[in-house]
N, C-alpha and C positions, 0 to 999 in steps of 0.2 A: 654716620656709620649704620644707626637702627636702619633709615630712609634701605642703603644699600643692601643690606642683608634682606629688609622686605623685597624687596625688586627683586633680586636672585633667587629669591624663595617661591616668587612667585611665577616668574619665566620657568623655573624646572617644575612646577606642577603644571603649567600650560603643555611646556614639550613632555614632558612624560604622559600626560592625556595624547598630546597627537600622535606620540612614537604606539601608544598603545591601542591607537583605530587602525583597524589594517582589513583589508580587500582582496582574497586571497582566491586563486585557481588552481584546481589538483585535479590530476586522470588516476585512474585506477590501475591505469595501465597505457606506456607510452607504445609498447609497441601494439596492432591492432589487426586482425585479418581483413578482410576486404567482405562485407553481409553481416559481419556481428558487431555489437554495440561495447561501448564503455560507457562508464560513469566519470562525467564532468559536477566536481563540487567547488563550489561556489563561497567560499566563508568570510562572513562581516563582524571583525569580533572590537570590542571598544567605543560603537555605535550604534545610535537606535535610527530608523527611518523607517517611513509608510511605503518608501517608492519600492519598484521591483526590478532588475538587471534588465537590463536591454540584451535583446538576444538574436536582435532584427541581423547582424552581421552572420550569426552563427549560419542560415538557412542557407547560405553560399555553399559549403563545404560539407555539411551534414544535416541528416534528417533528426527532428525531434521527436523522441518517441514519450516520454513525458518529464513533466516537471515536477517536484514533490519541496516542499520546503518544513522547516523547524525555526523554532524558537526556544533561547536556553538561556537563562537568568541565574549567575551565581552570587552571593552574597557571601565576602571574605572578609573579616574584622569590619565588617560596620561599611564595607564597600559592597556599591551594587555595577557589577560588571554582564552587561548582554552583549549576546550574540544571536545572530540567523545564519541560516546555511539554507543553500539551493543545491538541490540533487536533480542531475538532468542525464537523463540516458539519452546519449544519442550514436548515431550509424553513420559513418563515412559515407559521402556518395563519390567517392571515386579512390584509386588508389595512388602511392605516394606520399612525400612527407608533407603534411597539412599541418600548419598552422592556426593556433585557437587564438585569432585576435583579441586585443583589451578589450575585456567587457566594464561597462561604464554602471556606477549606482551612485544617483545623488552625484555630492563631488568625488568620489571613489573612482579609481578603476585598477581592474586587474592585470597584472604582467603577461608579455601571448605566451603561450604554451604551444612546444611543436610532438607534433605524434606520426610516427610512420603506420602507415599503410598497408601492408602484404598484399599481394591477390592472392584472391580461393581460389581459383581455377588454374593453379599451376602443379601443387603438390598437398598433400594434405602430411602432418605431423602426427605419428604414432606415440607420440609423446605423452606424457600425464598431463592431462588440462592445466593450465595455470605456472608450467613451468616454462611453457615456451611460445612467444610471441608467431608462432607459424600458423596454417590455418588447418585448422579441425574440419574442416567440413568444404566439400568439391561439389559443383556441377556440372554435367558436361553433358553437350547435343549431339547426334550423328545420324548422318540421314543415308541412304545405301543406293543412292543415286543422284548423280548431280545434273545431270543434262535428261530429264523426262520428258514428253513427250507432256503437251496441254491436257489435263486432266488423267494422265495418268497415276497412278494411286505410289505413291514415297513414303516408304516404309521412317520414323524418326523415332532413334530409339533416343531415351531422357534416362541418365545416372547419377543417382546421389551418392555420394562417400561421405560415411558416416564414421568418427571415432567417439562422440560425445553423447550419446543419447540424443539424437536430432528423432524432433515432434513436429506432427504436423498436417494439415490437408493435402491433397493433390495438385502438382503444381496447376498454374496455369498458361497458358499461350497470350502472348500479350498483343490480341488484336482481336478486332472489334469489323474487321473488313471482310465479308464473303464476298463479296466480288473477287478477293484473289486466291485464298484459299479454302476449302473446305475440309475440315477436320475432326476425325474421328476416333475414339479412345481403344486401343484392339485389346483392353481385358484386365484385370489385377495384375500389380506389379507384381516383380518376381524379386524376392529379394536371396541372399548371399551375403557372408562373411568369407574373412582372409583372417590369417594370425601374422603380421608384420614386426616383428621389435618386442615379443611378447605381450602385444594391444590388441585386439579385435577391431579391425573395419568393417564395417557394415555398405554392402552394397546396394543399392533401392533400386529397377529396372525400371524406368513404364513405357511401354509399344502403343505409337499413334499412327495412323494413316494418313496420310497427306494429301491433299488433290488441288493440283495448281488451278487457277481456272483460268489463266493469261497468258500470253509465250511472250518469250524474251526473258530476258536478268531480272529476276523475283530474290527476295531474301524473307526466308524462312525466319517466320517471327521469332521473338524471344521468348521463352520461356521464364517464369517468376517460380520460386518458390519463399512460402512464407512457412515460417516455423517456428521453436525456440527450442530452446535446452535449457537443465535445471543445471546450477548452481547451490551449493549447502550453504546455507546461510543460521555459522555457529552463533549467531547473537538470539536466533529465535529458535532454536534447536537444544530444548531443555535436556535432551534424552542422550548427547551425543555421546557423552565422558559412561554413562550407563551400558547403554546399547549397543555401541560404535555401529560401523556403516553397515552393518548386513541383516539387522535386524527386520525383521519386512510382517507386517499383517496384514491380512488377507491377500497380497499378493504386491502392495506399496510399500516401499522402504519409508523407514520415518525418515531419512533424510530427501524425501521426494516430498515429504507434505509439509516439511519445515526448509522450504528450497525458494529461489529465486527464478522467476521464467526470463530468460537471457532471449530476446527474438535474433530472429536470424534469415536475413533476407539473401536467397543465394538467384541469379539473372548469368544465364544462357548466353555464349557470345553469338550473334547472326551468323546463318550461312547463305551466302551466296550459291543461285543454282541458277544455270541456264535452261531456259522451257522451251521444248522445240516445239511448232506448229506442227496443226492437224496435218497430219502428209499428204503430199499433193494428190497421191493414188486414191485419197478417200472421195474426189469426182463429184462433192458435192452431196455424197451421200452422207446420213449419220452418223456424227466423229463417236467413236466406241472404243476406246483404248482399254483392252483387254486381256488377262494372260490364258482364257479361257472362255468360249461361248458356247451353249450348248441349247437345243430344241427339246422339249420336250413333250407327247401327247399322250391321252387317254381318252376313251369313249367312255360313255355312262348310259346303259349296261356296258362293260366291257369289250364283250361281242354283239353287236346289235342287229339285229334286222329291218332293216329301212324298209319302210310302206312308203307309199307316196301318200303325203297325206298327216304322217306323222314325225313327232319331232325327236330330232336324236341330239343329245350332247356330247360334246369334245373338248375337255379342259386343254388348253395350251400352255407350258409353262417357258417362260426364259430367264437361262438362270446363266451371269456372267458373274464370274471372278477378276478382282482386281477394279470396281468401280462401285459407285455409288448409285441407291435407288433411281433418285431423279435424273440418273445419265442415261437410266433404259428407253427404248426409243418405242413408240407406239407400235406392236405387231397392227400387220396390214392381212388381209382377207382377200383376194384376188375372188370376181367376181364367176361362178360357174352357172350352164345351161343349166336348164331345167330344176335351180337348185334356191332356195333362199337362204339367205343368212343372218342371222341374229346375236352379234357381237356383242358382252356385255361391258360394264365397265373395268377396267384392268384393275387389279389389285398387287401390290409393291409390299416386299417386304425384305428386312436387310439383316445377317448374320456376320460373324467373325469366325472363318475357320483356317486352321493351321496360319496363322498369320496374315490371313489375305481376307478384304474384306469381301463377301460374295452377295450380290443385289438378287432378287427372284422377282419374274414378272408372272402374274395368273391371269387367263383373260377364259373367260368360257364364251363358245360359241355354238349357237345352235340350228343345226340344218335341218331345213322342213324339203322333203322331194315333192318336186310338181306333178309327177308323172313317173311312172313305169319303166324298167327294161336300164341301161346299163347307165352312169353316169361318172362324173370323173372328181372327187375332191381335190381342186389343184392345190398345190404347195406352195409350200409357206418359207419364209428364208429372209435374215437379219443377216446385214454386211457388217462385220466389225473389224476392226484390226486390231492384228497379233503383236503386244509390245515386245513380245519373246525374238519371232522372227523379223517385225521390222517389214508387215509387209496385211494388204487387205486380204479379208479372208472373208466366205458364208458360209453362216450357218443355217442347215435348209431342212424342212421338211417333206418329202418326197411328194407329188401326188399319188392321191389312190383311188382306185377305180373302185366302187360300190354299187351292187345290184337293187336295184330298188323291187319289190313287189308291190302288185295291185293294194290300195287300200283305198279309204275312206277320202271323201273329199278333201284336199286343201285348205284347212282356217286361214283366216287371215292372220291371227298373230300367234306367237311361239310359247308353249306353253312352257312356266319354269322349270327346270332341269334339277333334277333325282340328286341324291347325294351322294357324293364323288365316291367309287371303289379303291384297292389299293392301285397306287401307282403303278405304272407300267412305261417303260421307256419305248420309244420309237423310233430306232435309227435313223441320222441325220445324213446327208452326206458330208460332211466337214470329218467327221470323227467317229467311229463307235463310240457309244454311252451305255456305261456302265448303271443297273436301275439305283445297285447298291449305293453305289457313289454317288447318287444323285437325285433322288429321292427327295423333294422337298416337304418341309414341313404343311402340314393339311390347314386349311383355311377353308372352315366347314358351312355348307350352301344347310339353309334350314327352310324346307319346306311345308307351305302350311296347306292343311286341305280344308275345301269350304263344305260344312253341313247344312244339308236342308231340312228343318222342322217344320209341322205343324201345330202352333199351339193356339186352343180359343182367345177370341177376342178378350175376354172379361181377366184372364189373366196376363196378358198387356197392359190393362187398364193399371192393376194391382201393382207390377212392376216398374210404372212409371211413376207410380203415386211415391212406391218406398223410395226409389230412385231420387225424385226432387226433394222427397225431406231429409237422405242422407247427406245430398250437397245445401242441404238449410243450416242444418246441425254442425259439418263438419266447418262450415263458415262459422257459426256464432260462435264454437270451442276455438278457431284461430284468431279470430278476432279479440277474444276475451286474453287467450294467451299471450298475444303479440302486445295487445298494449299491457299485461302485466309488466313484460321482459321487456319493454325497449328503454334505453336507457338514452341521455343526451350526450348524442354524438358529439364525439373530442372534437375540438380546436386544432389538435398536432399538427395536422398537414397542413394545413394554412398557414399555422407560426412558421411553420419551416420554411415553407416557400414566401411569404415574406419580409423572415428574417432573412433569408436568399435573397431574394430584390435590394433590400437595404445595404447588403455586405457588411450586417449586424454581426460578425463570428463569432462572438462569445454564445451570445442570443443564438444564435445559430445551434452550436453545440449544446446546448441547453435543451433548445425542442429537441434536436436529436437524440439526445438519451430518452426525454420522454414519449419520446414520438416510439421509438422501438420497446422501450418497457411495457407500454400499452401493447401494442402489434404482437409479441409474442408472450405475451403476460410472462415478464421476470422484472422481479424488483431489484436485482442485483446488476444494473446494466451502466459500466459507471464510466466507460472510456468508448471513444469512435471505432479503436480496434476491433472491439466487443460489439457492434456495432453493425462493422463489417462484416463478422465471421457469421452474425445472425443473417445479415441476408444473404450471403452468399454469393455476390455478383460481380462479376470482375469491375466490370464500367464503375458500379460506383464503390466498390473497395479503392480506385483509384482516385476517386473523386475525393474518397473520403482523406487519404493520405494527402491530396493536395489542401485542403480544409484546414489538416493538423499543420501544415506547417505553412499556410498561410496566418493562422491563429497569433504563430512567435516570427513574423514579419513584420518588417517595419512599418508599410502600407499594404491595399489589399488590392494595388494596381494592378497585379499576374494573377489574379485571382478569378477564374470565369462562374460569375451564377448561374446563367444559363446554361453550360456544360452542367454543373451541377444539382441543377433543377431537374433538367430532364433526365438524368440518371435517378433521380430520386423518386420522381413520379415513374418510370419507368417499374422500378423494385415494389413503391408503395402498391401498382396494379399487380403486381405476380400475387401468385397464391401460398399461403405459409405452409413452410416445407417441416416438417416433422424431424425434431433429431431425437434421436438415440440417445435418454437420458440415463437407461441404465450401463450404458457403455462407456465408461468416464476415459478411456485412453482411446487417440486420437487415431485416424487411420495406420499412418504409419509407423504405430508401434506393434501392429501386429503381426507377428509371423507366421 
């Protein structure tokens, strides 16, 4: 009977140890918008182990944005009970009801868990955060013409809907291709509110320009925006029950610096456009898709009187709306009697106004007469065509006849040209031109004159003596400097791009913190996000998010180093861009 009673005493302390190991998965939230994250935890409570969850499954279905774990030891009547938890934020990558398959520890594994989906880009909820599973935050693309013409300029407006405090950079366009299109930013977004349901929405604008450079069926890249929102987080928020929520110093609610950054990835659906070719009428001339061309000239004097013999200048300007600098075409010079010409190099410059982007071509040209008695400046004239009418059009410079008088012999070359007076327009035939309206910004000629001295010999002598022992001196103080300050060049880039070759990623991520900590001196640089935002480069912000969740994959077979490498070396050659440290809020929180 003793025998039986031990047995049963000892089978219920075995099963009450197993009943009491458990392997447990929890969401913060089943329902999810489609660009914002939740929290997957993870709890091992009645078990101790070294191993860590396999998470290789999870990278199907969601992005990891990171991992954080704990350890907790309670001691009850003389029992010692542990437990771990893993906390894992992660992001849907698609919408619909997804499934959190068993995650496996040791011999453990967890029950799936299912979570719906919403998409953001259908409707956004005027709701109080946190009470409803609909989406807080919209993106949406629109472009104001679907069938352009090859390198005509498409207007793409980009708007955010905001009800939650969305933070953030500028988006970006998710392409890496100029061969298809060319794109350009037309200014500071323009932002707006609505009052919906008693909530404030927040509207965010931003105007690009678009320039297909292909004909045929093109689709208009995607657009990414990266961001987050705070979240109060009452566990670190000593002041709540004191202060409540509106309390603000210097301009930050405490519940903004005792807060949570929730990120929040919102992606542009494609749009399909058709791109019609250069029109047959363009005959082989210069494709110039334009909603405006115009000529414009000046002499330097204003009025000048031609000698033969001497040299006159003529600034030429061409200024189109609706295209891009490098779409202007070289102004040409038609060859006149009795006349030389001395064309300089053209200079480009490119503005944003009322919407449209407008290119300016400057080209100065200068004509020396050979000879006396009446002569013909011929004219000048760029063929472009009208995206408006759908049809080739010139824009021309009239010739003009110019009297030369007698002067000094003919040089042989052209002396540089005086500094430009005010503008002054010169009717085209294509259109009257307005000076007001058209008046480009000065891009100013600097003239140097040469002086002739005589000075003795012996003060030569003195000047070349002081001469070679300034550059004695100012050698032996750099030389003495340079080896004070030179310090031994880092290792970072090397580790990087070797732990790159190896498809070391832990190693990997490791020089990468230190590799950026060094490069913009911050000792605070603890994640690849942080990482990202420092260099600022789309190619390898993407590289880097493919990195993070190659990290919690099973193998590192989808993993390309060389894509990654060259993004890296790419960033590590640019030069360190300066941020705004006294500016602690993000672009787009300002109004």
């Amino acid at each position: 009977m003793k025998k039986l009673i031990f047995v049963l005493a000892l089978m219920f302390l075995i099963t009450s140890n197993a009943l009491a190991q458990e392997f447990r998965a929890t969401v913060n939230r089943d329902t999810v918008p489609e660009g914002e994250t939740f929290l997957l935890s993870l709890d091992l409570t009645g078990a101790a182990t070294n191993e860590t969850p396999d998470l290789a499954e999870l990278g199907r279905d969601f992005t990891i944005y990171s991992v954080a774990n704990a350890y907790r030891t309670n001691i009850v009547n003389n029992t010692i009970e542990q437990s771990r938890q893993w906390n894992l934020v992660l992001m849907p990558k698609h919408s619909g009801n997804i499934t959190i398959p068993a995650i496996k520890l040791d011999k453990f594994s967890t029950q799936p868990v299912t979570i719906k989906v919403v998409k953001a880009g259908e409707q956004i909820s005027p709701q109080v955060p946190g009470q409803s599973g609909e989406p807080r935050f919209k993106i949406s693309g629109t472009v104001d013409n679907r069938s352009p013409y090859v390198q005509q300029q498409v207007n793409y407006t980009l708007t955010l809907y905001d009800t939650g405090g969305l933070q953030g950079e500028e988006p970006m366009f998710m392409t890496a291709d100029n061969s298809e299109w060319i794109i350009r930013n037309l200014g500071e977004p323009q932002i707006s509110t609505q009052v919906i349901n008693g909530r404030t929405i927040r509207e965010i604008k931003f105007q690009y320009a678009l320039f297909p450079q292909k004909s045929g069926e093109l689709t208009v890249p995607s657009v990414k925006f990266n961001g987050f929102y705070l979240t109060k987080d009452s566990r670190r928020d000593p002041f709540s029950d004191v202060f409540g929520d509106d309390m603000f110093i210097a301009g930050f609610g405490l519940s903004d610096v005792f807060a949570t950054q929730n990120p929040v990835v919102l992606t542009t659906e494609p749009i399909k456009i058709n791109v019609r070719p250069a029109a047959e009428a363009n005959n082989g001339n210069w494709w110039l898709p334009a909603s405006k061309v115009e000529l414009l000239a000046q002499f330097d004097p204003a009025n000048p009187v031609f000698k033969a013999g001497e040299a006159v200048s003529r600034t030429i300007y061409l200024r189109a709306s609706g295209v891009v600098d490098t779409q202007l075409p070289e102004i040409r010079f038609p060859e006149a009697a009795g006349l030389k010409q001395y064309p300089e190099k053209p200079q480009t410059q490119m503005k944003v106004e009322n919407g449209k982007v407008v290119s300016l071509e400057k080209i100065v040209n200068t004509y020396l007469p050979q000879q006396a008695g009446e002569l013909i400046l011929p004219a000048i004239s760029v063929n472009w065509f009208n995206v408006n009418s759908g049809r080739m059009e010139q824009a021309t410079l009239p010739a003009q006849k110019i009297r030369v008088l007698p002067g000094a012999a003919a040089p042989t070359a052209a002396p540089s040209p005086a500094a430009e007076p005010e503008l002054k327009a010169v009717p085209t035939q294509a259109a009257p031109i307005s000076p007001a309206a058209s008046s480009p910004e000065k891009l100013s000629d600097i003239n140097i004159e040469k002086i002739e001295t005589i000075t003795p010999f012996y003060i030569y002598l003195l000047l070349g003596i002081a001469f070679a022992a300034g550059i004695m001196v100012s050698w032996l103080i750099m030389r003495a400097w340079g080896s004070r300050g030179s310090a031994k060049p880092s290792n970072y880039k090397k580790a990087v791009v070797s732990a790159a070759e190896a498809k070391d990623l832990r190693g990997l991520r490791d020089d990468l913190l230190g590799w950026a900590a060094e490069r913009w001196q911050r000792d605070d640089v603890t994640s690849l996000k942080e990482v990202a935002d420092l260099a600022q480069s789309p190619d390898f912000g993407i590289e880097l998010e493919k990195l993070t969740e190659a990290l919690y994959a099973r193998s590192n077979t989808e993993w390309n180093p060389e894509s990654f490498i060259k993004a890296f070396q790419k960033v590590n050659k640019m030069k360190i861009r300066k941020t705004n440290d006294d500016n602690p809020l993000p672009k787009l929180y300002k109004n």
